[in-house]
DOTIDREN-723060 format. One record per residue (C-alpha): residue in one letter; x, y, z. Coordinates in steps of 0.05 Angstrom, whole numbers, plus 5000, padded with zeros to 4 digits. Example, Ala and Ser with C-alpha at 12.3 -4.5 7.8 and 13.67 -1.06 7.14 Angstrom:
a524649105156;s527349795143;
This chain:
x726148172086;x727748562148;x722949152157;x725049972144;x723750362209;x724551232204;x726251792245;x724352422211;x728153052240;x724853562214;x718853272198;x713853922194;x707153752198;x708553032162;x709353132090;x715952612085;x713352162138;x706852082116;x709751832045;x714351302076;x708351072119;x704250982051;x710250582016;x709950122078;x716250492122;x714950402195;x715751132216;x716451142284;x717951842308;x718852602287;x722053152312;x720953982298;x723054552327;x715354772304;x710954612355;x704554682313;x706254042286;x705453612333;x697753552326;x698453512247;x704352942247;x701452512306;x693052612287;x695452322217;x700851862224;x698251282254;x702951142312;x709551532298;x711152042360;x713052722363;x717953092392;x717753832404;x725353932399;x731454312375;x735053802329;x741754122356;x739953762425;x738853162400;x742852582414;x744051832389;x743051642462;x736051882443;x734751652375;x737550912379;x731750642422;x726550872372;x728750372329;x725449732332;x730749112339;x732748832283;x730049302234;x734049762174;x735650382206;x733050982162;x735551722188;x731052272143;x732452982150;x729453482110;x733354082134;x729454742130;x731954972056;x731455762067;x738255882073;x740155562004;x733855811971;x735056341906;x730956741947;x736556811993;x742156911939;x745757581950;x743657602026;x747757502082;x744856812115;x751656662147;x747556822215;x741356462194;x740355972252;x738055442206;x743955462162;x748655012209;x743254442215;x745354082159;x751953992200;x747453682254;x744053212219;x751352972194;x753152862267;x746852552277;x747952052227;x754951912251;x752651722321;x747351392303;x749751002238;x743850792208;x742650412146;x739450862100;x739251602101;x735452112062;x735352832050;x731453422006;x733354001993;x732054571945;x737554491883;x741255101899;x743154721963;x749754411917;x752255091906;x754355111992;x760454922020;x756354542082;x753254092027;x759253762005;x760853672074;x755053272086;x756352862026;x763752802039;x761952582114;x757652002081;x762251722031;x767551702082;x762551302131;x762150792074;x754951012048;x753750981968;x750951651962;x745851801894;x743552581895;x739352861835;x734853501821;x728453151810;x723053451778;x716853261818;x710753341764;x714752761739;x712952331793;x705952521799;x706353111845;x701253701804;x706654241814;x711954511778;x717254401841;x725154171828;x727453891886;x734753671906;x733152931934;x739552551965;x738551751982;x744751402022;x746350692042;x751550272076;x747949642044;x750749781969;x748050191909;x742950561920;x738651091867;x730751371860;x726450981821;x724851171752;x720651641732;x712651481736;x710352091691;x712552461622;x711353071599;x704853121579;x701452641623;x703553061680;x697453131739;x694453771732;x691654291780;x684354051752;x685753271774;x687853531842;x683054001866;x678854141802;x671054271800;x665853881845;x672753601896;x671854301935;x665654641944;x666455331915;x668555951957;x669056741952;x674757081973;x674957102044;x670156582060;x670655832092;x667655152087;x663355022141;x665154282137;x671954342122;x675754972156;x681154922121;x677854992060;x678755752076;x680256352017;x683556932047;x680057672039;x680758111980;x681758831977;x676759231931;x682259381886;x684658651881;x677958411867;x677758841814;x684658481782;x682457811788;x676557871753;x680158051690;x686557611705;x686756991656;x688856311679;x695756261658;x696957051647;x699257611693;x698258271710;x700858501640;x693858301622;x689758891661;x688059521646;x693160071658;x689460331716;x689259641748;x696459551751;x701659651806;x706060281814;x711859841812;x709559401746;x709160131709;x715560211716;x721159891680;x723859511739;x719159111753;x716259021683;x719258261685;x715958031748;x710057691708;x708657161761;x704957481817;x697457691817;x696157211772;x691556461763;x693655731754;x691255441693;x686654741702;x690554381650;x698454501681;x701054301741;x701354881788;x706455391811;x711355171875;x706955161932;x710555711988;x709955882054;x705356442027;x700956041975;x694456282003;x695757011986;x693657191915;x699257741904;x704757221933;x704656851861;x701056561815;x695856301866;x689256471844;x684456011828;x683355821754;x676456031762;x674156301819;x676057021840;x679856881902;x686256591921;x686255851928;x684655602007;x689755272056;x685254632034;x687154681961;x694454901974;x695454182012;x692453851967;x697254021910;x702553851962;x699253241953;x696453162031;x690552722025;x683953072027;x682552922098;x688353102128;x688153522191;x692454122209;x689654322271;x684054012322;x676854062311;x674954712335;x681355062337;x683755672296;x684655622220;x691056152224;x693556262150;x700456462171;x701555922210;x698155362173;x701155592098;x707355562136;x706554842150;x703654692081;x708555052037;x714854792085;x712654112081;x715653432024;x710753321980;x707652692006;x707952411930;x714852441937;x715552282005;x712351601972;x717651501918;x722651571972;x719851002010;x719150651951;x725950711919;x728750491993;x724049911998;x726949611935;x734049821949;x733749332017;x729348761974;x733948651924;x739148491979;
């Protein structure tokens, strides 16, 4: 059986790459506009390369030699989902930068005409225009094109996430395995990063063996709130004088997922950009009173443990590293990918 080789544009810190690695995918390069990554996606991808780029540069002329000869091309490209997030719904992204990349990655793949190509997207990507471009552009390259909203706890990633996932090939019919999970044997927040896998922190303090095993600070006040938050409950649960000028009144009486705690026995919320701050969602710790750490965020993302985001030594920045960690594939489903492709080109 001929081998799978990967380019990942938009590879983030390594989240998608590191998954095909696992199911046996020879990744052998990345590219992000983001050049934090490149420590992240080189220190833990065995020898896949980075390249700090602008996919919108990018040529075929560039990508072609990557490829080991003789191997089954596979083009990834995770395009950065904020423009088709519902957090974006009733803005106006039509100047959003990011918004035409989807457009490059279908050039890409026309240049380059690999074998297998996959994308992931948030669901609400289906309701653009430049979506059905993409998958028009495909289908009239000859590529059998499966797409599905997949709902990851159902393939063992501990976090409530729906996720548009789109697998191509010129090689026949191609689809995502079947689900490895059912509702109520789902992997919960407690399997993941539950008591004695973390030593335990207070708000605002770090790991001395681990830095990224780092709680952001509380304020007084929001000390104060998480004490008498419940896992699983919100802010309706305080006292009156605890709660938010906004949550009094009756606009925002319905936002009952921030300032709130996971629950050990669930998978957790959608890990964001911003999962470190307690007030950003329902990202405090079942238990502790604090917010989880950048450590605990990754490792619902399902990064291994020992994963590194930035060299020994260096600066644990929240901002920057929740931005890695909330933007990146879960690597649980970067896994099913591989695996579904692996078996696509082994029953040829």
């Amino acid at each position: 059986m001929p081998s799978i080789a990967a380019v990942d544009l938009f590879c983030g810190a390594g989240g998608l790459s590191h998954g095909l690695l696992k199911a046996d995918i020879n990744v052998v390069a990345g590219y992000d506009v983001d050049e934090m990554c490149g420590f992240p996606y080189e220190r833990n991808n065995e020898r896949a390369r980075f390249f700090h780029r602008d996919v919108t540069s990018v040529t075929a002329d560039e990508l072609a030699p990557l490829y080991p000869d003789e191997s089954v091309k596979l083009l990834a490209g995770c395009a950065p989902c904020q423009p088709f997030s519902k957090y974006s719904q009733g803005r106006d992204v039509t100047s959003d930068k990011k918004w035409p990349l989807l457009y490059e990655f279908a050039r890409l793949i026309k240049e380059v005409q690999p074998e297998l190509v996959t994308m992931e997207n948030v669901p609400e990507v289906v309701k653009h225009q430049v979506y059905h471009d993409f998958v028009a552009d495909l289908e009239n390259q000859g590529y059998f094109v499966w797409a599905e909203s997949v709902y990851c706890p159902e393939y063992g990633v501990p976090q409530s996430r729906t996720r548009h996932v789109l697998l191509a090939s010129k090689l026949g019919e191609v689809e995502l395995i079947p689900v490895t999970r059912k509702k109520g044997r789902f992997k919960t927040v407690e399997e993941t990063i539950g008591r004695g896998k973390l030593r335990p922190l207070k708000a605002g303090e770090c790991d001395v063996i681990d830095p990224l095993h780092k709680a952001s600070a509380l304020s007084p006040l929001n000390l104060k709130r998480i004490k008498v938050s419940k896992p699983g409950g919100t802010w309706r649960d305080w006292p009156e004088d605890l709660r938010a000028e906004c949550h009094r009144r009756e606009s925002g009486r319905s936002y009952g997922g921030v300032y709130a705690r996971m629950r050990w026995d669930e998978p957790s919320p959608t890990m964001t950009t911003q999962c470190y701050g307690y007030g950003n969602g329902r990202f405090g710790h079942p238990d502790q009173d604090r917010a989880i750490s950048l450590r605990e965020a990754a490792m619902l993302q399902t990064f291994p443990k020992a994963y590194q985001f930035v060299p020994k030594g260096a600066e644990v920045n929240f901002k920057s590293i929740g931005r890695m960690i909330g933007n990146a594939v879960p690597v649980r489903l970067g896994v099913i990918i591989g695996r579904s492709l692996a078996a696509h080109v082994n029953k040829l």
